[in-house]
N, C-alpha and C positions, 0 to 999 in steps of 0.2 A: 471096265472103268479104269483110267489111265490115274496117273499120278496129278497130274494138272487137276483136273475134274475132281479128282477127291478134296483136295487142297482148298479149291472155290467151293466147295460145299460146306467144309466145315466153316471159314471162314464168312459165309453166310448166316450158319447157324448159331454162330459165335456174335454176330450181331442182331440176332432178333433176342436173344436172349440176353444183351446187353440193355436193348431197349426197353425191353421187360422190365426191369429191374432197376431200372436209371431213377427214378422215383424215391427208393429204398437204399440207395448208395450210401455207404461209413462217410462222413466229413472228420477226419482227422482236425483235433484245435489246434488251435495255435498258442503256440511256446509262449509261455509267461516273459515277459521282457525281463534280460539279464542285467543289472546294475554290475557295470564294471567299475574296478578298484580307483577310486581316484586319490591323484595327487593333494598333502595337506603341508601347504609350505607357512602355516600361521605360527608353529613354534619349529624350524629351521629344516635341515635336510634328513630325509629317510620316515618321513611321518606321512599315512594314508588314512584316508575315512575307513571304519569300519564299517561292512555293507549296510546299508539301513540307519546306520548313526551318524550323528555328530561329533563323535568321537574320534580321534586321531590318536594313530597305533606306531612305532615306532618298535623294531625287533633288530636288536645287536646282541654282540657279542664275540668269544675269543675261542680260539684251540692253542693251546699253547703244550710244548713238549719242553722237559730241562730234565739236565742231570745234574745232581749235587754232588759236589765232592766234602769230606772231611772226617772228621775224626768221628765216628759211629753214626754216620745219616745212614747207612743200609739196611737191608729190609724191609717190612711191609709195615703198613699202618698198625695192624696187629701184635706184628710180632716183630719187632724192632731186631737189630743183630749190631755185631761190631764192624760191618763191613765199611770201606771210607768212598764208597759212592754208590751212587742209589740214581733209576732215571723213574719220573713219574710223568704223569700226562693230566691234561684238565681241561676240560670243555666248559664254559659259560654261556650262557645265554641270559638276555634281559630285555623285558617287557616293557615301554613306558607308553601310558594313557594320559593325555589330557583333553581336556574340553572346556568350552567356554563359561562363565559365570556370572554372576553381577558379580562376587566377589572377586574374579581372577580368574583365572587357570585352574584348574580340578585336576591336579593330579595326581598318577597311582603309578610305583615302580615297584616288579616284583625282576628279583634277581637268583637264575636256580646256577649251583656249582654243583658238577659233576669229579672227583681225583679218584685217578688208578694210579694205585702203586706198582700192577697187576692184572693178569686178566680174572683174576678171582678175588682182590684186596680193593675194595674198590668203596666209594662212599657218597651220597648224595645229597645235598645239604643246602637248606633255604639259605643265600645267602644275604639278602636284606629283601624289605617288603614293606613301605610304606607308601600314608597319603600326604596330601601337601597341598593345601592351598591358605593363598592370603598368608603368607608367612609361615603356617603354624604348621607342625611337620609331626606325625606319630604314627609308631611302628617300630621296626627293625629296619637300624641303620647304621652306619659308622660314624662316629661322633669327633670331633675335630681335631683329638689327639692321635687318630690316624694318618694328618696328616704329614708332610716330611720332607726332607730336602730332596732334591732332582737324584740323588747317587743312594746307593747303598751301603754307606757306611754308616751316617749316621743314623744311631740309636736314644731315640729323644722322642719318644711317647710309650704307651703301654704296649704288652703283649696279647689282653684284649680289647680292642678300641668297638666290636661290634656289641649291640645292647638295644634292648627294646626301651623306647625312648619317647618324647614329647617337647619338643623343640621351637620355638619362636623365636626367627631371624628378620632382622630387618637388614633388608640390602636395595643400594643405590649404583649406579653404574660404577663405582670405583670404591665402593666401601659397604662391610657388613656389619653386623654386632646382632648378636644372639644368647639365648639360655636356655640350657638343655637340663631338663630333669634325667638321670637317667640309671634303669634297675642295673645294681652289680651284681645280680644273685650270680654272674659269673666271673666275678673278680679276681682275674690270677693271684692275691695276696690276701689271706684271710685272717692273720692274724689269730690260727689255733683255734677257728671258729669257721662255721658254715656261713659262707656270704649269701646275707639276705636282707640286704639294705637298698639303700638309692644314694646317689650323689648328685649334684650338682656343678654343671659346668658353664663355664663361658668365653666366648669367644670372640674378636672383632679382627678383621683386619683390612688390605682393600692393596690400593695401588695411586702410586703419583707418579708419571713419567715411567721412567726403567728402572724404580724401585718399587717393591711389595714387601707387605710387613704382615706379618699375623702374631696377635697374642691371646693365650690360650690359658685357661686356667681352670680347675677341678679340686672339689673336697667331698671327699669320702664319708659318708656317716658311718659308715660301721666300722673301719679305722679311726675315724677323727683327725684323719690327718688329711694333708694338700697340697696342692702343685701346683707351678706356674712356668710357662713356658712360652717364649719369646723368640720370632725366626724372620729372618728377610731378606730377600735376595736383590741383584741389582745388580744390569749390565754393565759389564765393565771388556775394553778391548774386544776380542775374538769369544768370547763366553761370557757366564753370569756367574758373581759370587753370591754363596749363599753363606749365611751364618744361624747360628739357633745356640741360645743357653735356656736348661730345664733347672731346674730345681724345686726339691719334693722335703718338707717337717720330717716324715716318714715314710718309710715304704706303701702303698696305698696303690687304691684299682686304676689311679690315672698316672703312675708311675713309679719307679721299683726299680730300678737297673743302679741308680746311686745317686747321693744326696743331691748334688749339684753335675753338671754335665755340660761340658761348650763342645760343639763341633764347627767345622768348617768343610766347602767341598767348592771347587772353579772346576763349574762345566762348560769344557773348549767345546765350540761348535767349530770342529775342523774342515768338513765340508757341510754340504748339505745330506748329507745320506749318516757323515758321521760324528757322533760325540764320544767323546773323553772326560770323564768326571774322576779325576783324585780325589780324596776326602781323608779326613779325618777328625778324632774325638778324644776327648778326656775325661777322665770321671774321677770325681774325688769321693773318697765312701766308699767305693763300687762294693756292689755283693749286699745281699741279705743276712745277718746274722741273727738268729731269734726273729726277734719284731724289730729289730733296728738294723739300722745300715753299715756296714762291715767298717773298717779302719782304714783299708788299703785301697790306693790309687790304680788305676787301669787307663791303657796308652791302645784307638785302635785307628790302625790305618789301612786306605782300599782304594783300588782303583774298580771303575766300571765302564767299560765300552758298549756302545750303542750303534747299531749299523741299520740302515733300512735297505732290505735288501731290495726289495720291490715297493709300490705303494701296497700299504696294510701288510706287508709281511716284515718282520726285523729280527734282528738276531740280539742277544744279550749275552754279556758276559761279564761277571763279577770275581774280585776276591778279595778277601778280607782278613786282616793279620789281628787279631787281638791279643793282649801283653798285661794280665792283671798282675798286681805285685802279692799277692797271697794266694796266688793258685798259677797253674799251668800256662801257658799260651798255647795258642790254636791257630790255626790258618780251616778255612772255608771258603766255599766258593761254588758258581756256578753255570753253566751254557742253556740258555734256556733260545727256541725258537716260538716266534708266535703268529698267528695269522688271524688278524681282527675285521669283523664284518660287520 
């Protein structure tokens, strides 16, 4: 028997035994139909359905890298030192959810921070997380005395403005006005006592033409004391002025730095890739003394540059001279790069 002849024979027997069994054949199913990600342009760009919902997901966020320079920023979150610069790094990401209503928009925004000082100093940290619909906002949030002029000089709100909260804002296309309950149990000023109060704030502000105005105000119950703070900026030539005066009864969870406070700051838009912000502040008071606000006057002045190096990526760089008349002066500052998605 030759090779040929072997070959036909199997393949003969390769088909009777096919036939055989052609009856009794596996039918492999068919693949469940894949739902691709669609595009959700109802509340603006970077929003997609969630497979199977109606819901619309929007995922951002930042990497950002800076070195500090100054008088004792070095070391680790832990373990502090007198060194005068220090580099850290910080990763953000944030979740927002809406969906449709009779009442509105249903929405939910969770916000997570990641900072390393280090590859072992390192910390991770809910950084707000609320819902929001129809106006009425509750959670963890930042409350409106976070906000602030374009530059970094000025110092004209609290040093904790985050606080679990309940908020109802009425806003119009060019104007807001709101009132926020809001827990201080973490109140940078406690007046020789454990903060475990609430305060109440309020806020309005909006825009007409190429000027915008916000005014801001909070009182403390477990101080008894309160603030009110006043800021607005407006196009002027090649950049925009901004201006802001605070003033506080007493030191207190919505501000603390000194009794009354004006700054100013003119951010040059030089090109389009870069700004230039000078600034500066005054503080009459400044300092905490006991429960009350110190005697002596403080002078602080800063430049800060802004460069877009690419789209979503920029560079930052700050620094700042402060000049109290009852203590020290300082110089601070710093280089930070950031690349947002």
């Amino acid at each position: 028997m030759n090779i040929k002849s072997l070959l036909l024979g199997s393949a003969a027997a390769l088909a009777v035994v096919s036939g055989a069994q052609a009856a009794d054949a596996i039918v492999a199913a068919e693949p469940e139909p894949v739902e691709y990600v669609r595009v959700c342009d109802a509340y603006g760009t970077g929003y997609f359905y969630i497979p199977g919902t109606e819901t619309c997901l929007k995922i951002e966020g930042y990497i950002r890298f800076q070195v500090n320079v100054g008088d004792q920023v070095g070391g680790s979150l832990a373990h502090p030192n007198d060194s005068d610069w220090d580099a850290v790094t910080r990763g953000q990401v944030q979740f927002t959810a809406k969906s449709d209503t009779e009442y509105g928009p249903l929405t939910g925004v969770i916000v997570m921070q990641f900072n390393a000082d280090n590859a072992t100093d390192q910390e991770a940290k809910l950084d707000s997380a609320y819902l929001d619909i129809a106006g009425f906002r509750a959670g963890l949030f930042y409350s409106w005395w976070d906000d602030g002029l374009s530059g970094e000089t000025d110092d004209i709100g609290s040093p904790v403005t985050l606080h679990n909260s309940i908020r109802y804002q009425y806003e119009t296309g060019d104007f807001y006005a709101g009132i926020s309950v809001d827990e201080l149990e973490d109140s940078p000023f406690y007046d020789g006592e454990t903060a475990n109060n609430f305060g109440v704030a309020v806020g309005l502000g909006g825009k007409a033409g190429a000027f915008s105005y916000q005014i801001t105000a909070g009182y403390d119950t477990d101080n008894e004391e309160g603030a009110v703070r006043a800021m607005g900026t407006v196009e002027i030539g090649p950049g925009t002025l901004g201006l802001a005066a605070v003033y506080s009864t007493n030191p207190n969870a919505y501000y603390n730095a000194a009794e009354w406070a004006i700054a100013a700051e003119y951010a040059i838009k030089a090109t389009d890739k870069l700004k230039i912000t000078p600034g500066v502040q005054y503080y009459s008071d400044y300092g905490v003394d006991g429960s009350d606000f110190a005697d002596g006057d403080a002078w602080k002045v800063g430049l800060t540059v802004d460069y877009q190096i690419v789209d979503n990526f920029y560079a930052k760089a700050s620094v700042q001279y402060l000049d109290p008349e009852d203590a020290d002066d300082s110089t601070t500052g710093y280089f930070r790069l950031q690349r947002s998605f």
